[in-house]
C-alpha positions as CSV (number, residue, x, y, z in Angstrom):
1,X,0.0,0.0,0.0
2,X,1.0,3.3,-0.8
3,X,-0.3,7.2,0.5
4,X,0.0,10.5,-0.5
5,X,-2.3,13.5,1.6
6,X,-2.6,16.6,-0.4
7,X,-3.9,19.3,2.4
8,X,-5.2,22.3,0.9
9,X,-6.1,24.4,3.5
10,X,-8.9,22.5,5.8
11,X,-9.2,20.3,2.9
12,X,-7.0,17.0,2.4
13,X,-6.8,14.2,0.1
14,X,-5.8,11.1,0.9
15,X,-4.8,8.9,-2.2
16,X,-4.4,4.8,-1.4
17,X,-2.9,2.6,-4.2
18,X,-2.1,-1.3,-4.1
19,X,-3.4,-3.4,-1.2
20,X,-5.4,-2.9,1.4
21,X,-5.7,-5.8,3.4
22,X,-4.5,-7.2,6.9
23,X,-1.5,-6.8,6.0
24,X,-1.3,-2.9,5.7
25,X,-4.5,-2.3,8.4
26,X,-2.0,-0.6,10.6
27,X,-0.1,1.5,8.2
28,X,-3.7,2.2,6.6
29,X,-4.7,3.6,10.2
30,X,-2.0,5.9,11.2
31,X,-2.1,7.4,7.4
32,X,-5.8,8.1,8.1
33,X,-5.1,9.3,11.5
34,X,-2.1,11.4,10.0
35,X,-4.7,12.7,7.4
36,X,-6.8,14.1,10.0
37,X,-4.4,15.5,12.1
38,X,-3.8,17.7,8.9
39,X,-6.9,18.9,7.3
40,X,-10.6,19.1,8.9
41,X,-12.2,17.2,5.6
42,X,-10.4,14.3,4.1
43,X,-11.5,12.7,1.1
44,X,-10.4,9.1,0.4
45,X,-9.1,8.4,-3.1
46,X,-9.6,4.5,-3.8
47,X,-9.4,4.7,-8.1
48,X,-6.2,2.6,-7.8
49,X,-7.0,0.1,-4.9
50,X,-5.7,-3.4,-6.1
51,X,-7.3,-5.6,-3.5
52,X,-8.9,-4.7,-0.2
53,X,-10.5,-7.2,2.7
54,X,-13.3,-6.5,5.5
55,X,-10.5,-5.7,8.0
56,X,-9.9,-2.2,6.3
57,X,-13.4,-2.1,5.7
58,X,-14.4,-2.1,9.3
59,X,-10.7,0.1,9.9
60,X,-12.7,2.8,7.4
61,X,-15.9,2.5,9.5
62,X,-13.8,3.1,12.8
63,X,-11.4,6.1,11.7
64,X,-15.0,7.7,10.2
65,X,-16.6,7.2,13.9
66,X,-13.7,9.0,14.8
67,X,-13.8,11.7,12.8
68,X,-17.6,12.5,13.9
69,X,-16.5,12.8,17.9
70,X,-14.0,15.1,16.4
71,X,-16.0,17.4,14.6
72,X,-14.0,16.4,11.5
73,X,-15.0,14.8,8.1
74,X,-13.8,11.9,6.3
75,X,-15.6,10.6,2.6
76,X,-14.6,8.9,-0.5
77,X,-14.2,10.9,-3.4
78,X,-16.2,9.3,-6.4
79,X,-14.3,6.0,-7.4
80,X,-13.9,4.1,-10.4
81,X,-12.4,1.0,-8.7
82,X,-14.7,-2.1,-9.6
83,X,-12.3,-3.8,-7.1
84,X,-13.0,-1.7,-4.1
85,X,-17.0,-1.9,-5.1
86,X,-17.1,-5.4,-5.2
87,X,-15.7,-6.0,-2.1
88,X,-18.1,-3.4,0.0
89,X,-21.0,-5.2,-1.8
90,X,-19.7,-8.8,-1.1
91,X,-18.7,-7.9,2.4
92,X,-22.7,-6.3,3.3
93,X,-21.1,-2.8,3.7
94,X,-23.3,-1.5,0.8
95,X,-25.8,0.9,2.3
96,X,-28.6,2.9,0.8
97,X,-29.0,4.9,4.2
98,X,-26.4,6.9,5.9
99,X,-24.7,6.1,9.8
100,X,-27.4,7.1,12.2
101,X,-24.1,8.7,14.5
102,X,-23.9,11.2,11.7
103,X,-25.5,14.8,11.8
104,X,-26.2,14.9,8.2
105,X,-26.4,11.0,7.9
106,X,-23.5,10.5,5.3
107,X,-22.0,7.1,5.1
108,X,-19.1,5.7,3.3
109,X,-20.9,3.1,1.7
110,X,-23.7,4.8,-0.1
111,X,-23.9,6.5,-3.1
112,X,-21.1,6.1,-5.0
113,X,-19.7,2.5,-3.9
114,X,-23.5,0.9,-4.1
C-alpha cells in the first residue's frame, strides 16, 4: 500500500494505491489518522485500490466514527475502482442509508460504492 495526503487548507486528500488488506490495516490507520491531524475534511481516493478485505473495511468504518466525535469529516471521493465496489458489496457494507451517529447522515458506503 502506498499514501499520498494533499492538504489544501482544511481540505485534504488522501490517495491509497495497491493493497489494502490485513496486511497494511496498521499502516492504513496511522495514514488516516495522520490525514486528520492535517486537514478538517479528508477525502479518500480509492481509483487505484488493487485488492482490499473487511478488515480495512471495518478500519474505514472506525477512523469515520472517529472523525464525527471530532468534529472532522472523512468521505470517498467518487471511485472508479470495480475492485473496491465489489468488495463493500460482497462484504454487506453497501448501504442505501447513511450512519445514524452522523448529523447529516453520510456514510461511506452509499452513493457512489452501491
Amino acid at each position: 500500500m502506498h499514501f499520498k495526503m494533499a492538504p489544501s487548507g482544511d481540505y485534504g486528500e488522501l490517495t491509497l494505491t495497491g493493497e489494502l488488506t490485513i496486511v497494511q490495516a496498521k499502516e492504513l490507520r496511522l495514514a488516516l489518522i495522520h490525514s486528520l491531524e492535517q486537514s478538517d475534511t479528508v477525502a479518500i481516493n480509492v481509483d487505484h485500490v488493487t485488492d482490499v478485505d473487511l478488515s480495512c473495511l471495518q478500519l474505514l468504518c472506525a477512523v469515520h466514527r472517529s472523525a464525527l466525535g471530532s468534529n472532522k469529516q472523512i468521505t470517498f471521493n467518487p471511485s472508479d475502482s470495480d475492485v473496491f465496489r465489489k468488495v463493500v458489496q460482497a462484504a454487506g457494507y453497501a448501504r442505501h442509508v447513511g450512519c445514524v451517529r452522523s448529523p447529516d447522515k453520510n456514510c461511506f458506503w452509499t452513493g457512489e460504492l452501491n
